[in-house]
mmCIF file of the N, C-alpha and C atoms, coordinates in Angstrom:
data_MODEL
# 
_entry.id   MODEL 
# 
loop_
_atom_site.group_PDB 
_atom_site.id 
_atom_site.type_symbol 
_atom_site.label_atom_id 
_atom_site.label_alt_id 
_atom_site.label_comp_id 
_atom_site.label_asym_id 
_atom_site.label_entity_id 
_atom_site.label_seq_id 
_atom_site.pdbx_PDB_ins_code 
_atom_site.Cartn_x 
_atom_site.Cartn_y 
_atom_site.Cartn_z 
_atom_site.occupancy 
_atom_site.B_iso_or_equiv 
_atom_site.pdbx_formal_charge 
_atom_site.auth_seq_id 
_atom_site.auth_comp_id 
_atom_site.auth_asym_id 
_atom_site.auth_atom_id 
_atom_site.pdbx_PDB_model_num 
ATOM 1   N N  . UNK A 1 1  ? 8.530   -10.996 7.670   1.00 0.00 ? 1  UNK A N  1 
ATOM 2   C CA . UNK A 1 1  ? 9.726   -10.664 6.950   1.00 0.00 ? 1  UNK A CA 1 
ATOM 3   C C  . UNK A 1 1  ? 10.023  -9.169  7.064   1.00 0.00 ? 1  UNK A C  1 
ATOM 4   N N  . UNK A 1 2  ? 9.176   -8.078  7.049   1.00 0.00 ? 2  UNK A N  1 
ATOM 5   C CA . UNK A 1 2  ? 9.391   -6.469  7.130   1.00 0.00 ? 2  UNK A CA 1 
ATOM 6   C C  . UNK A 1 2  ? 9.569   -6.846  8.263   1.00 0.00 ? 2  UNK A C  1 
ATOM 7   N N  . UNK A 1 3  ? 9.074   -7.395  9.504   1.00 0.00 ? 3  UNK A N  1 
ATOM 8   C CA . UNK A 1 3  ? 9.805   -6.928  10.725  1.00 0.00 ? 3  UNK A CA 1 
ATOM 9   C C  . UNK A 1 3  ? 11.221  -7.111  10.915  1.00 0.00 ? 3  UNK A C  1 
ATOM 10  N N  . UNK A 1 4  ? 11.704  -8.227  10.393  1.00 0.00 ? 4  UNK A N  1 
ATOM 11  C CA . UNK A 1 4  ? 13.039  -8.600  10.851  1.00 0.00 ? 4  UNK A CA 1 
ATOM 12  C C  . UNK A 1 4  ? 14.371  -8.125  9.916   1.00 0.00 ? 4  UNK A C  1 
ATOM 13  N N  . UNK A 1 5  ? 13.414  -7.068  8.835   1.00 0.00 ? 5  UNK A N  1 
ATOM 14  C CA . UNK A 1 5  ? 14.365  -6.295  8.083   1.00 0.00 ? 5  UNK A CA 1 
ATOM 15  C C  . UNK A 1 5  ? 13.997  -4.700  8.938   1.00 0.00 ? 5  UNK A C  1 
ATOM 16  N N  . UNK A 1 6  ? 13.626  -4.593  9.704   1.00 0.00 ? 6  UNK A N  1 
ATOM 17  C CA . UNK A 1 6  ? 13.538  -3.693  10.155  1.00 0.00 ? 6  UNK A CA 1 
ATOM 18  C C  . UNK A 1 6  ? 12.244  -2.740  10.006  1.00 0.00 ? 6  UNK A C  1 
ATOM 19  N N  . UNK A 1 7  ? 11.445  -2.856  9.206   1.00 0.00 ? 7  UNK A N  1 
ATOM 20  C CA . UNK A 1 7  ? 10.336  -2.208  8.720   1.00 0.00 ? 7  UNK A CA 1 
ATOM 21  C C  . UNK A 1 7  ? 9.368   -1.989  9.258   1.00 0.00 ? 7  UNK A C  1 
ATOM 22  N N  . UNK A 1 8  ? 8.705   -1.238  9.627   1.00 0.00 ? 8  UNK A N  1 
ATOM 23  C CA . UNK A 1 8  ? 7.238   -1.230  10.080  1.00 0.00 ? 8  UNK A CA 1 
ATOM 24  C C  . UNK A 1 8  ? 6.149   -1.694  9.883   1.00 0.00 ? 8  UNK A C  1 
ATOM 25  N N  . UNK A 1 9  ? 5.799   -2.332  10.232  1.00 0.00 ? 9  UNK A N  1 
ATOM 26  C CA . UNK A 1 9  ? 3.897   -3.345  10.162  1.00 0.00 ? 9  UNK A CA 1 
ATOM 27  C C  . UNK A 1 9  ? 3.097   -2.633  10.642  1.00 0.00 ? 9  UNK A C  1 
ATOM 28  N N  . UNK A 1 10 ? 2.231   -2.578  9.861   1.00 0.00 ? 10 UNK A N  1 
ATOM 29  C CA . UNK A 1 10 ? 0.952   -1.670  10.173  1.00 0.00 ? 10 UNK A CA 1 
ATOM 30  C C  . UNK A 1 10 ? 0.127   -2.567  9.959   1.00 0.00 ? 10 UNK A C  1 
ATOM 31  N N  . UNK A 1 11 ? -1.358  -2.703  10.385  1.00 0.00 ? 11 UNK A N  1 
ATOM 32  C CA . UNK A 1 11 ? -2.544  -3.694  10.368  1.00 0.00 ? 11 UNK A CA 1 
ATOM 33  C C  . UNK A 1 11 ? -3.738  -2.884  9.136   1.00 0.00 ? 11 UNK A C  1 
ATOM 34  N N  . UNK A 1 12 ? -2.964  -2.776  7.886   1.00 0.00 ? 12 UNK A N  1 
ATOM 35  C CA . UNK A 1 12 ? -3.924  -2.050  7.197   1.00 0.00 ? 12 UNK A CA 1 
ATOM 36  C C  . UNK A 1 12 ? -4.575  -2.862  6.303   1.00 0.00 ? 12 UNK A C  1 
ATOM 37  N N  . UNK A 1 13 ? -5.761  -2.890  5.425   1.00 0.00 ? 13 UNK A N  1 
ATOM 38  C CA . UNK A 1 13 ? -5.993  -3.276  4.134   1.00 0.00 ? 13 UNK A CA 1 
ATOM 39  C C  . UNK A 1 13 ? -5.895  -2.696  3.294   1.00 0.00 ? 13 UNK A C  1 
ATOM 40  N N  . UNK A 1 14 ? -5.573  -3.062  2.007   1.00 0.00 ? 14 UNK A N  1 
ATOM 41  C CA . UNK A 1 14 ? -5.898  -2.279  0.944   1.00 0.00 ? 14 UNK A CA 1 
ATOM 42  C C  . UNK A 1 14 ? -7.184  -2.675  -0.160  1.00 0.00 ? 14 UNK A C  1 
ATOM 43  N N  . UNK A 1 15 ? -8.266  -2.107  -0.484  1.00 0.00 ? 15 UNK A N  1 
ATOM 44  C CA . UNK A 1 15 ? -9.415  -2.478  -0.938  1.00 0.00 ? 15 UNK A CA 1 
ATOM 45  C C  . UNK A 1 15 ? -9.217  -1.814  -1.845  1.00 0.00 ? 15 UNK A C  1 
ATOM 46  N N  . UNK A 1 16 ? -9.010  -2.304  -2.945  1.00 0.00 ? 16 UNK A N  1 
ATOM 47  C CA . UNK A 1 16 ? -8.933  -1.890  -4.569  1.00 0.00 ? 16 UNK A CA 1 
ATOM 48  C C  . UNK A 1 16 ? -9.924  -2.213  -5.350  1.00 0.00 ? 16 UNK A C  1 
ATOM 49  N N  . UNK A 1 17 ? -11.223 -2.418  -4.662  1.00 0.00 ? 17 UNK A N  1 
ATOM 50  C CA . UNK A 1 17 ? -12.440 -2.603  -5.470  1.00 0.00 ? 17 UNK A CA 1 
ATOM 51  C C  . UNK A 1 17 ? -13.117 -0.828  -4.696  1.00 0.00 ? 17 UNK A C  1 
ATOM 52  N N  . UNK A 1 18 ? -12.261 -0.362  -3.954  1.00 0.00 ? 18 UNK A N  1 
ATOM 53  C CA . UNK A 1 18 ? -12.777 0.859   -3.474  1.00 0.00 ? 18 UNK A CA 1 
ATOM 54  C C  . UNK A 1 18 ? -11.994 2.109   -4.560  1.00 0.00 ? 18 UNK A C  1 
ATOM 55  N N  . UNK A 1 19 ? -12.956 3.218   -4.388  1.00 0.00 ? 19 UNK A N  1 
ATOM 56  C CA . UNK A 1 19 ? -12.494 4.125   -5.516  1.00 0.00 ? 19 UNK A CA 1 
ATOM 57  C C  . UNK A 1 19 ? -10.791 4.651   -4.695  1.00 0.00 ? 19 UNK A C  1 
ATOM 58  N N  . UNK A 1 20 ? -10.149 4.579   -3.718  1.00 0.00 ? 20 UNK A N  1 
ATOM 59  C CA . UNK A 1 20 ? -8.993  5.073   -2.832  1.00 0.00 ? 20 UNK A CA 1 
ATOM 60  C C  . UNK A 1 20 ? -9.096  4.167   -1.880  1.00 0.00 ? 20 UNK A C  1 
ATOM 61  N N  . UNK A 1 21 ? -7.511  4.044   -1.885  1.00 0.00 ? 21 UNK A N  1 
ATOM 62  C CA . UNK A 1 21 ? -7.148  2.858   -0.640  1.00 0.00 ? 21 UNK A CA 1 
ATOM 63  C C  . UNK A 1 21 ? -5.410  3.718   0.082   1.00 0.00 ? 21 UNK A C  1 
ATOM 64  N N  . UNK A 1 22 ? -5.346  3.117   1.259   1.00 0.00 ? 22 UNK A N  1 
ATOM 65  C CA . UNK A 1 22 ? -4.279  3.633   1.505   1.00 0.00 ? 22 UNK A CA 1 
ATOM 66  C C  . UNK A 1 22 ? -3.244  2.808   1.380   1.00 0.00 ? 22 UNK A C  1 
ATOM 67  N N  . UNK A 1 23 ? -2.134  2.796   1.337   1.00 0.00 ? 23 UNK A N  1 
ATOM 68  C CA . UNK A 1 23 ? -0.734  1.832   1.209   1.00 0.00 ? 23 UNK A CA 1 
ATOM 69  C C  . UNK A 1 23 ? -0.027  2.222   2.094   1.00 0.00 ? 23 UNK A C  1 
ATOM 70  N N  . UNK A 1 24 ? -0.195  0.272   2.626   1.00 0.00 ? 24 UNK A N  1 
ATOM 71  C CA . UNK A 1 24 ? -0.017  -0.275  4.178   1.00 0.00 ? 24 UNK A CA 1 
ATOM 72  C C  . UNK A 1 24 ? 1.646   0.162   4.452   1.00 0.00 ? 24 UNK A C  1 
ATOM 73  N N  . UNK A 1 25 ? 2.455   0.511   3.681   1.00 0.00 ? 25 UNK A N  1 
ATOM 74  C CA . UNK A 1 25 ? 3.869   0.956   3.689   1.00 0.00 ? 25 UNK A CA 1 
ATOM 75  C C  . UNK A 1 25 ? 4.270   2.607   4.109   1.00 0.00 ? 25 UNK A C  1 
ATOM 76  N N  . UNK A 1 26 ? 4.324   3.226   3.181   1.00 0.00 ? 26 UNK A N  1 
ATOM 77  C CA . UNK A 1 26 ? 4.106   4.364   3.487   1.00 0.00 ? 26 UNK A CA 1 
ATOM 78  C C  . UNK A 1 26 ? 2.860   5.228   3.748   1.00 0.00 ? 26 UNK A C  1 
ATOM 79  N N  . UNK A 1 27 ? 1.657   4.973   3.944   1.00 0.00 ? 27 UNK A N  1 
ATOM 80  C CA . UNK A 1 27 ? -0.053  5.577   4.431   1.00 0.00 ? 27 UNK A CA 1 
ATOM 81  C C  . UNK A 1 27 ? -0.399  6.665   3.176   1.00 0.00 ? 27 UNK A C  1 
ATOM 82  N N  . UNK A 1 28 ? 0.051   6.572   1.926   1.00 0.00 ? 28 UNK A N  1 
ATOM 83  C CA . UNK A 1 28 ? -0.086  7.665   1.103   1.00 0.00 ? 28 UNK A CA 1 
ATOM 84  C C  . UNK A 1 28 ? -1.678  6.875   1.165   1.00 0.00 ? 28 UNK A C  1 
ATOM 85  N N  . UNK A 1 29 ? -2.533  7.721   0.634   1.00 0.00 ? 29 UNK A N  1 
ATOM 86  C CA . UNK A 1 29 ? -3.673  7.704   0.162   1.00 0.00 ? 29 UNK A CA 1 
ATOM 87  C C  . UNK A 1 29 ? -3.914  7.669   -1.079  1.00 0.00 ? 29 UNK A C  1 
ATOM 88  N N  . UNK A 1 30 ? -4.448  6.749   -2.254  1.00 0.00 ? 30 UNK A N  1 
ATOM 89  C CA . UNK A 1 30 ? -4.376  6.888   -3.825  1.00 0.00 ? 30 UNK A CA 1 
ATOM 90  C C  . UNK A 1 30 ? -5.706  6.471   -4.333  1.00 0.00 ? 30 UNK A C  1 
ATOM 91  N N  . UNK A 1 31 ? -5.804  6.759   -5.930  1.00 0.00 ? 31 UNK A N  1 
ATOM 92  C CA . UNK A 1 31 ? -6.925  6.052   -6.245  1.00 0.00 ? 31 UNK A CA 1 
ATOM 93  C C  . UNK A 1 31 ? -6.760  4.643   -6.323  1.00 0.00 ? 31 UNK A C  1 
ATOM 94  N N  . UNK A 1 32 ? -7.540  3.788   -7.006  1.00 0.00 ? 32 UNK A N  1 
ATOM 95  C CA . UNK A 1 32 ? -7.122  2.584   -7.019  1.00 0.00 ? 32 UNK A CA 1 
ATOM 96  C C  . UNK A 1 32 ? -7.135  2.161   -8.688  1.00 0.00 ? 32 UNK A C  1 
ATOM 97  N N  . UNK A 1 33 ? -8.130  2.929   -9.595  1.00 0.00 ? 33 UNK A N  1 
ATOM 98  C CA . UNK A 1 33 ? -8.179  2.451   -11.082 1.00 0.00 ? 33 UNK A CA 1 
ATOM 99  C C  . UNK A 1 33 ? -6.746  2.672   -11.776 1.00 0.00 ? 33 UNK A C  1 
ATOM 100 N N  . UNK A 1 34 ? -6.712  1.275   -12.105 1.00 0.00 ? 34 UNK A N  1 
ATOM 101 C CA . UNK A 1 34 ? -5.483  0.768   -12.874 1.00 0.00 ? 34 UNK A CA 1 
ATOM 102 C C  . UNK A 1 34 ? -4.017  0.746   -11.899 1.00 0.00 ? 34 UNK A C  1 
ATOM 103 N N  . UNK A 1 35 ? -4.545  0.684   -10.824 1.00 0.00 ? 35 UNK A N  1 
ATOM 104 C CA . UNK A 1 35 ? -2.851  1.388   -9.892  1.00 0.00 ? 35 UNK A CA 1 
ATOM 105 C C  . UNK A 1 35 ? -2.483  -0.420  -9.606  1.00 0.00 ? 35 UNK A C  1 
ATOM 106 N N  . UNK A 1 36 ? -1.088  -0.839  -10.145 1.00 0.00 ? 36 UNK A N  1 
ATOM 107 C CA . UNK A 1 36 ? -1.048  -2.163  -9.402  1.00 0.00 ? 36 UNK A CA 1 
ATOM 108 C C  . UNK A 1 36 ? 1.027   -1.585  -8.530  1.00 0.00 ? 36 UNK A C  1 
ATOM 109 N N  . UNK A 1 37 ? 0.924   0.268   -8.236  1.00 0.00 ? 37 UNK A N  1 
ATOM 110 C CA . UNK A 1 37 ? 2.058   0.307   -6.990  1.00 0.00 ? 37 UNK A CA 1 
ATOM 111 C C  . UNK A 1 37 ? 1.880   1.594   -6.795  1.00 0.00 ? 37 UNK A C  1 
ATOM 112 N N  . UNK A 1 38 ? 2.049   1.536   -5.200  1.00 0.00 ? 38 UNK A N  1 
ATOM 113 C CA . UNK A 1 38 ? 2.060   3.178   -4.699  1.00 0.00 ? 38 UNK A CA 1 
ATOM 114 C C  . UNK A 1 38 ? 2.316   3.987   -5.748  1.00 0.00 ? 38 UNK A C  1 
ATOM 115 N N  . UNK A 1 39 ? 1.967   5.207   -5.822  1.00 0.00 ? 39 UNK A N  1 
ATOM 116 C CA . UNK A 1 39 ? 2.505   6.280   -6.415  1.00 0.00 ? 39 UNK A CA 1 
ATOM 117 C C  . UNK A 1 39 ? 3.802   6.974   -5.510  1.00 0.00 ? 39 UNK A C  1 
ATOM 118 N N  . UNK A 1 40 ? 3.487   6.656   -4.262  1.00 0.00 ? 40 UNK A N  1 
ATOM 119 C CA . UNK A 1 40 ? 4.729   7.548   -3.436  1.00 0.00 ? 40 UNK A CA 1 
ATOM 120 C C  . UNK A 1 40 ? 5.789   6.580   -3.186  1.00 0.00 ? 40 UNK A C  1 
ATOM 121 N N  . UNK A 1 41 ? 5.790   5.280   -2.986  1.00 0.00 ? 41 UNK A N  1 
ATOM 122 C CA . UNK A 1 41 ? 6.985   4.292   -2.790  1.00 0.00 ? 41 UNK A CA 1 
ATOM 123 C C  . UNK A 1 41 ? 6.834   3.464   -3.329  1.00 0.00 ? 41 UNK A C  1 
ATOM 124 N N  . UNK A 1 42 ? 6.504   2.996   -4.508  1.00 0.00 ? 42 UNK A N  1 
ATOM 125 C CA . UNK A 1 42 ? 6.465   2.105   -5.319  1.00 0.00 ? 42 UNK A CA 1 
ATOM 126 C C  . UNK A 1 42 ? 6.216   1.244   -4.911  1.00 0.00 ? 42 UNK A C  1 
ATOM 127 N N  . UNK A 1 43 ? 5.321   0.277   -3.842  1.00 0.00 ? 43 UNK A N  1 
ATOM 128 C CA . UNK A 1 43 ? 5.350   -1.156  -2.880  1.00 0.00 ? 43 UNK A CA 1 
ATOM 129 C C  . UNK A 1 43 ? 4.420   -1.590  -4.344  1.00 0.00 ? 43 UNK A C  1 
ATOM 130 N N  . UNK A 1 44 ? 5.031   -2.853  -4.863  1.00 0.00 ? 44 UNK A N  1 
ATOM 131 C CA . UNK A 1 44 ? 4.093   -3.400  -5.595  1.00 0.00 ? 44 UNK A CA 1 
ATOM 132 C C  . UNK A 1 44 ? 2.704   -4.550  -5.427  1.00 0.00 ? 44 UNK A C  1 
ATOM 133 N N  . UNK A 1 45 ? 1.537   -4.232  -5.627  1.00 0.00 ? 45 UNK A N  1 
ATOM 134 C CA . UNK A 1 45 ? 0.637   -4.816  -5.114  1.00 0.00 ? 45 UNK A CA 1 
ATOM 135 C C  . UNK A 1 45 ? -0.011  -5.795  -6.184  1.00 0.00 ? 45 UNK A C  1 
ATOM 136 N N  . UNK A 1 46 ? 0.679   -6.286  -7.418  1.00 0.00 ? 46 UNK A N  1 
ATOM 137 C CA . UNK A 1 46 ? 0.242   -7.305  -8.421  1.00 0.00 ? 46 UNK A CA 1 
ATOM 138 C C  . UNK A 1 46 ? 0.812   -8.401  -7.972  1.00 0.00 ? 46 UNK A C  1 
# 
């Protein structure tokens, strides 16, 4: 679906049992306690 809206796919995970994960959308780097959306683009991950 992001591809055919135009978006970029990246092959990332996000591991939120890790103390920082990156977000597969924009690559910001964050912690992970209590975070359920980027801090830099809001992609929601709940």
């Amino acid at each position: 679906m992001a591809r055919r809206q135009g978006h970029p796919v990246r092959d990332i995970v996000c591991d939120f049992d890790a103390s920082e994960t990156t977000c597969p959308a924009c690559l910001t780097t964050f912690a992970t306690q209590g975070v359920t959306r980027c801090p830099e683009c809001g992609l929601n991950f709940a």
